[in-house]
N, C-alpha and C positions, 0 to 999 in steps of 0.2 A: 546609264540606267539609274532612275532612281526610286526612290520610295513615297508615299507621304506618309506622315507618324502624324497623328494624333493624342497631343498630351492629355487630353482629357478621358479620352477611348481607355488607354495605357493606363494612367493613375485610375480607373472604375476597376477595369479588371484585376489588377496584380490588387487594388484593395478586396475585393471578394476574393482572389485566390487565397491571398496571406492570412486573412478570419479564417477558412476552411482548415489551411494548415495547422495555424495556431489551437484552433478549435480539438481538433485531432491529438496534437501534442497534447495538450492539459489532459486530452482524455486517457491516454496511454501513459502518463505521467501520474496521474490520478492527480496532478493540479488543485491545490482550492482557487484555482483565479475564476474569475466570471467572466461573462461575454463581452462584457463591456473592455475588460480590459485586456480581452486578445481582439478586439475592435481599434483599441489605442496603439498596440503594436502593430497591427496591421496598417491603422494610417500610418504610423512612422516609416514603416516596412515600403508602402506603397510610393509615400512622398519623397524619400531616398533614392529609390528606386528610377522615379520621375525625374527627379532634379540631376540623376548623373548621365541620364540621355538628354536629358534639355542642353545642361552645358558643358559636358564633354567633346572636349577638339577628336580626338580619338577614341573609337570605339572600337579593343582589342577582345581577342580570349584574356591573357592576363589582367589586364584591369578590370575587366569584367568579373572575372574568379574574385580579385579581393575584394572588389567590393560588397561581391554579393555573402563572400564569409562575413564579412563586417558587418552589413545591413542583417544578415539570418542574428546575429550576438544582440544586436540592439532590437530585433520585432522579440529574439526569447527575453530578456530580458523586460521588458517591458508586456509583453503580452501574455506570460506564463508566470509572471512574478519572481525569476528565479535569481538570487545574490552569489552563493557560492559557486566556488570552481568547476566542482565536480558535477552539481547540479547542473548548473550554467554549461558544461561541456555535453551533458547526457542530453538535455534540453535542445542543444544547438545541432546533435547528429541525428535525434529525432526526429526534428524537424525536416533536416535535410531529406532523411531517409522515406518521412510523410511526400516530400514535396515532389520525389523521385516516384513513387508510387503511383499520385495521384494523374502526374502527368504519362505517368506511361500509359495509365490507365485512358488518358486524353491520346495519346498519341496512335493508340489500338485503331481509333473511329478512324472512318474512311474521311477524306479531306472535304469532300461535300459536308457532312453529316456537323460540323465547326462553323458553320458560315452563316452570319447573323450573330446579333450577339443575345438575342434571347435563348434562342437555341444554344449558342455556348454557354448560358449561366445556368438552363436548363439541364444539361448534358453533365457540367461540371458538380452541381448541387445532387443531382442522383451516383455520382461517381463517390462523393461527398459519404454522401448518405450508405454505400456499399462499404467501405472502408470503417464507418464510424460502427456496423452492424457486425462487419467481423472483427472490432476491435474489443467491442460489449463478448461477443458468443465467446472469443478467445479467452477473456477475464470468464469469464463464468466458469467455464469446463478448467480453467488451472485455479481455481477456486475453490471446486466441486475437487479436483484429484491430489491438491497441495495443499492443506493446512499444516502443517509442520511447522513451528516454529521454536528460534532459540530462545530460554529462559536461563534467569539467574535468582537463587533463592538463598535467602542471608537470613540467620537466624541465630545469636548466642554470639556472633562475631566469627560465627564459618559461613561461608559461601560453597554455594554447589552449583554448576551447568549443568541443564538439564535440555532433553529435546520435546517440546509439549506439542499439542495436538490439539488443537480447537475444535471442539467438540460442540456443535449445536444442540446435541441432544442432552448435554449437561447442565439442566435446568436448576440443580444444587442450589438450596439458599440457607447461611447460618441464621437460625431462629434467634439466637442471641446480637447479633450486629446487625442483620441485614445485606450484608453483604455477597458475594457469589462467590461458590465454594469451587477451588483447582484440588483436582486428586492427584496424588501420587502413588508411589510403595510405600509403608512404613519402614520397611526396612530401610530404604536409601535416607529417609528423615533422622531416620535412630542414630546411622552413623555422624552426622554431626551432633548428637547432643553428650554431652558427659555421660560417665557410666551411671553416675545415681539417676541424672533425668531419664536416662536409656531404661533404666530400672522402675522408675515411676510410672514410666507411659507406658511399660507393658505390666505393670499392675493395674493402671486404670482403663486400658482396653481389655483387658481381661477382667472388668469389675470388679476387681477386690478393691479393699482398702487402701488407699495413698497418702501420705504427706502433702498437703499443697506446697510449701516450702522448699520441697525438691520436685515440683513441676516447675517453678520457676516464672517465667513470665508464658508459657506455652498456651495458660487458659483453656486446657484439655474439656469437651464437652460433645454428645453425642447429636448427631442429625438423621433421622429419618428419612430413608431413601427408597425409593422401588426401581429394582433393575431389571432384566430379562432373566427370570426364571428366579426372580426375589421378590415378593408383592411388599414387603415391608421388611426392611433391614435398621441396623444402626450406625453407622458409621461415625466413627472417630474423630474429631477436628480438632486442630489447633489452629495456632497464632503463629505466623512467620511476622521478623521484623520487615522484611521489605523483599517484595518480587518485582525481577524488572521481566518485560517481556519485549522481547524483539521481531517485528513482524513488519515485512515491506519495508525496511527503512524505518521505521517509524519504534521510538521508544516509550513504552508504556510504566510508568512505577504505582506500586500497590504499596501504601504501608499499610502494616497491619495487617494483612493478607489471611486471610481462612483457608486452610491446607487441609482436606481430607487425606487421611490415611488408610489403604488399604493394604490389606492382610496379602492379597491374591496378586501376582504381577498384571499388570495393565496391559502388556504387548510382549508378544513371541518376539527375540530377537533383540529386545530393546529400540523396537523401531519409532518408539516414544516414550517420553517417562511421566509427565503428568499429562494428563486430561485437562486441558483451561475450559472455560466457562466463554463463552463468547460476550458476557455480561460484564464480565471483569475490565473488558477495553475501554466500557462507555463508564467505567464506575470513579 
């Protein structure tokens, strides 16, 4: 019994499977690679592929297994831009995890329903297309239910962790810099400053008279707010020397940061401590 193989049949297909997958990866990855270069993995991915059944004396399960760990390292690497370890290993089980998916999703149709190969690029390309739709709806709803994120706020030469909340609806802008105003407590702020600046800034939230001299470099000045059941308020702000924010992997730093303070705690529980600015990421 034998077979015919078609190397060109072979290297068309596994190169549209591997764009699918790769495509897929970047998007669960949240990737900046473009298409073009999970196109490049993919031919790599494809022509690898090709060349170990063209001249391979044996064709086992095990040599089959490594090569195909090896070939998936070289299409992430190359098709999802990925350098580091840990990337490079997240990268490589996504994929795998995409490519199991996709083809289960292949292996459901009945064995007629495969045959032609429009119809399989057809069939594959809507499989495609279901997978990329609930990978979009899935970021959406942990987007819409997760903003939570860790922050670190340095000020006077003390650092605080803090857990923030990306708040859309914190449209906040200091009139003096331009910038996009994070809320917190005043209280949590007071505790890193000395007791004179402690004392300064609750004289000048409370409008009395201050020293600027013992504000320091805080740059204390009022913003104009409307909240839910406040049409016009003032709000407090200062100067932090530097916010970092950590969100997805990704780290964000602010010098010079605009800190609202407010008087009222922010969340039952301390299930957040500042309010960010969704403005502040792009700033």
């Amino acid at each position: 019994m034998y077979y015919e193989f078609y190397i060109d049949v072979f290297f068309v297909v596994n190169l549209f499977m591997d764009f699918l997958v790769l495509c897929l990866t970047n998007r669960i990855l949240q990737g900046t690679a473009r298409p073009w270069r999970a196109l490049g993995g993919a031919l790599a991915g494809a022509a690898l592929i090709s060349l170990f059944f063209w001249t391979a004396k044996e064709i086992n399960t095990e040599n089959m297994l490594i090569f195909s760990l090896g070939t998936t390292f070289v299409m992430v690497r190359l098709g999802c831009g990925l350098r580091k370890g840990k990337e490079l290993l997240t990268g490589f089980l996504t994929c795998w995890g995409i490519s199991f998916l996709l083809g289960g999703m292949l292996y459901t149709l009945p064995l007629r329903a495969g045959k032609g190969i429009l119809i399989f690029f057809t069939i594959t390309f809507t499989a495609y297309l279901i997978l990329d739709t609930g990978i979009r709806l899935f970021k959406y709803l942990k987007g819409k239910a997760v903003s939570v994120c860790r922050v670190i706020l340095e000020t006077g030469g003390q650092k605080i962790e803090l857990e923030g909340l990306l708040d859309t609806g914190n449209c906040l802008t200091d009139t003096n810099t331009g910038k996009p105003v994070c809320v917190m407590e005043k209280s949590r702020f007071s505790a890193m400053l000395e007791k004179k600046q402690q004392e300064a800034l609750e004289s000048f939230c409370g409008l009395k008279s201050t020293k600027t001299e013992d504000l320091g470099d805080l740059n204390p000045r009022f913003v104009l707010y409307t909240a839910l059941g406040c049409e016009k308020g003032l709000l407090p702000v200062v100067t932090a020397d530097r916010l970092v924010i950590f969100r997805e992997g990704k780290k964000v730093t602010i010098s010079q940061a605009a800190i609202g303070l407010s008087a009222a705690p922010l969340s039952p529980y301390r299930k957040f401590e500042m309010i960010i600015s969704p403005k502040i990421l792009d700033s």
